[in-house]
Every structure is written in C-alpha cells, then in structure tokens.
C-alpha positions as CSV (number, residue, x, y, z in Angstrom):
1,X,-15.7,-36.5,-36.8
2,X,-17.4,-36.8,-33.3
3,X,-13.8,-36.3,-31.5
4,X,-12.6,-33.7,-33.8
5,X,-16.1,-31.6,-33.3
6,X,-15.3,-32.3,-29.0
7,X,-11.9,-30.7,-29.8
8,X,-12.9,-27.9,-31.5
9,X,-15.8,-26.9,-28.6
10,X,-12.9,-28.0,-26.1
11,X,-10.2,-25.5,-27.6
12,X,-12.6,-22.4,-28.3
13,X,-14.1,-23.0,-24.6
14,X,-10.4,-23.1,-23.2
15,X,-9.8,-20.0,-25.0
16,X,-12.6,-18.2,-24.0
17,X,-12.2,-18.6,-20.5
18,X,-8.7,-17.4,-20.7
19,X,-9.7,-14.2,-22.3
20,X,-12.6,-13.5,-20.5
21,X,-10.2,-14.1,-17.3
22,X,-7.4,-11.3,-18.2
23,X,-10.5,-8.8,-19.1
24,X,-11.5,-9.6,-15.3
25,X,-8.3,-9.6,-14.0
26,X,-7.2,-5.9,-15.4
27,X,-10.0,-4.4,-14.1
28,X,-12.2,-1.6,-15.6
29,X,-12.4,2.2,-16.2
30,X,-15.3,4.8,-14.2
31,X,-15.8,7.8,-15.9
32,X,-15.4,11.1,-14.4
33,X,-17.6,14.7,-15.6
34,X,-16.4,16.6,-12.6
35,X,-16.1,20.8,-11.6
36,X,-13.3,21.2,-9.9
37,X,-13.4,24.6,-8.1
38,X,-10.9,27.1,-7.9
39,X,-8.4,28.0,-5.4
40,X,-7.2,24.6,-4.0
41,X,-10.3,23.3,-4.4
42,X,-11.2,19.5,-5.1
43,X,-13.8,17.0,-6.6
44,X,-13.7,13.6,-6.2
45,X,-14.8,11.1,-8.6
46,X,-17.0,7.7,-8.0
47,X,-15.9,4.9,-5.5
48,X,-14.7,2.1,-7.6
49,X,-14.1,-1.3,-6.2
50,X,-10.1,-2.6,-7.6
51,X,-10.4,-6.4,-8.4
52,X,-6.7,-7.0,-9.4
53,X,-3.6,-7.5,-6.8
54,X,-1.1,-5.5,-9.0
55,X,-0.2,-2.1,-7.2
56,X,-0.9,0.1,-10.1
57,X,-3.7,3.0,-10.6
58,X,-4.3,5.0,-13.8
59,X,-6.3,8.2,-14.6
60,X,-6.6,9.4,-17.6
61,X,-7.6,12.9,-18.6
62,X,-10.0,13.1,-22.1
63,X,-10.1,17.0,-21.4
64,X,-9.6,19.7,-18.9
65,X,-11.2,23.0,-19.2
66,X,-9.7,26.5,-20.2
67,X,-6.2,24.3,-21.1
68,X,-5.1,24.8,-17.2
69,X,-3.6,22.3,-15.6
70,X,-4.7,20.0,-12.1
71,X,-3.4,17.8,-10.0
72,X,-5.2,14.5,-9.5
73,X,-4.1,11.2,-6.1
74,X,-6.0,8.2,-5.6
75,X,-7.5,7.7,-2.2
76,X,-9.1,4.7,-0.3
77,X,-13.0,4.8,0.5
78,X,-12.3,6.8,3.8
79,X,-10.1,9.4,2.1
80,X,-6.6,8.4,2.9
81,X,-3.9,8.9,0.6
82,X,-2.9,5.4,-1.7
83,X,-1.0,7.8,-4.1
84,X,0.2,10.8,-4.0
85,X,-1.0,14.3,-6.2
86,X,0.5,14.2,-9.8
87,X,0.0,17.3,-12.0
88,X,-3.0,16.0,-15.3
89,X,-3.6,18.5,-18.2
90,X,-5.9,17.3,-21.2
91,X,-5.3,14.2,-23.1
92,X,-2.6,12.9,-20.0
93,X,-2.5,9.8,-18.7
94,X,-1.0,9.1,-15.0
95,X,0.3,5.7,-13.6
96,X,0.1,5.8,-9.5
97,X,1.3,3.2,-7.1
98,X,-1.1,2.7,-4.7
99,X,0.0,1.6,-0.9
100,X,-2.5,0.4,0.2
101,X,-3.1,-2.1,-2.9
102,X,-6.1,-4.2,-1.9
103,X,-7.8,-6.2,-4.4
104,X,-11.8,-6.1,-3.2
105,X,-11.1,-2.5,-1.5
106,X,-12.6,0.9,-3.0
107,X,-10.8,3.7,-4.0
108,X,-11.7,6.8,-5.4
109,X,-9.7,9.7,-7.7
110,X,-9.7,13.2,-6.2
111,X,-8.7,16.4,-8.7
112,X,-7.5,19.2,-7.2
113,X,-7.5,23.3,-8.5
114,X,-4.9,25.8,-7.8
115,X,-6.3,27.9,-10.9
116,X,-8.4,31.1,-9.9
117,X,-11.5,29.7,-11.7
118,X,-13.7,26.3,-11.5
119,X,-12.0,23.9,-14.0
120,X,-14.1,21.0,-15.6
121,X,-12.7,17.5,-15.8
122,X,-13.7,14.7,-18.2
123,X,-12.0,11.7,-18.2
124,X,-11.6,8.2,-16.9
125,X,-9.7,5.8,-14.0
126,X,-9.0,2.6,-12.5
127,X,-7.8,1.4,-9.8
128,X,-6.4,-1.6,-11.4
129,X,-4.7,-0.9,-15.0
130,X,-6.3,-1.7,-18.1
131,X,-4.3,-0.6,-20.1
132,X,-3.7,2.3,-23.0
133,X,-6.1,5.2,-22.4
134,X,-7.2,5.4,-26.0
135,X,-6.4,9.0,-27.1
C-alpha cells in the first residue's frame, strides 16, 4: 500500500510538472484596448517579455471598429521591425515570424490606420504562440 501510495504522488507530481512546463514554455497573451488614429496613424500595444525560443508571434483581433480594416507588425522594445505589417480586420488571427526571435527580449505590437477616421482595437498577442485565439 505504502509503495503504491509513493507511486501514485510520484506519477501525478511527474505529470504536473510536465504540464505546468508547456504552459510556461508557450508563453502568454497581453491584451490590447487601443485607438488607432486615422490617416497612417499608429498605436502600440504593451511591451511583453517572449519566454519561448520558437520564432513565431500571434495577434489576434476580438474586434475592430466601424468593420475597417488595419494593419498590425511586431516590433522589439526599441521599435525595430521583428515582423513585418500584415493587414487584421475583426475576429482575425495573424502568425508573424519574428527575426529577431529572442527568448527573454520584449516586443511590442504596433496597429496601424490608413482609414480617414480613429479606429478602435480590442484584442490580444504574444510574442511566443499559445495557441488558438478562441473566437
């Protein structure tokens, strides 16, 4: 009874620390309530820090305002490009490739407006790639 009982707490503490591992490991999501104004205009969302290796950034766009459409890139802490401008309407999600892809390094999502009026932008991004947006 005594060694099955060590198994048991062995297995489950095994397991946990494998699933608590791949949460870590794929990162998490910042949201974003931003105004975007018009006429090439751009916000930028919160710095977040990327804790994974893997080269791939996601945004995801719950809603964008007036159904236009914007174009949202991911950029390092000091503004330079990691991936390039990708068009986003409302319920989108985008996949970037980010060079530079530094795990411990802070990046940010900046939006973008060509429309003739301030847009607003809810939504969410990594830097890593959690996975499915959920809409």
């Amino acid at each position: 009874m005594k060694n099955r009982t060590m198994f048991i707490i062995f297995a489950v503490s095994i397991i946990s620390a494998l699933v608590v591992g791949q949460a870590l490991a794929a990162g998490s999501w910042s949201n974003y309530n931003l105004t975007v104004p018009r006429l090439g205009g751009t916000a930028i969302t919160n710095n977040h820090t990327k804790v994974s290796a893997a080269d791939k950034a996601v945004v995801c766009s719950q809603g964008i305002g007036g159904n236009k459409t914007l174009s949202a890139r991911i950029e390092t802490l000091n503004n330079n490009v990691a991936a390039g401008y990708q068009t986003i309407s409302s319920l989108q999600r985008r996949e970037y490739t980010l060079n530079p892809s530094t795990a411990g390094a802070q990046y940010h999502a900046r939006l973008r407006n060509t429309n003739t009026v301030n847009v607003q932008a809810i939504g969410w991004w990594s830097p890593d790639n959690p996975g499915a947006c959920g809409f």
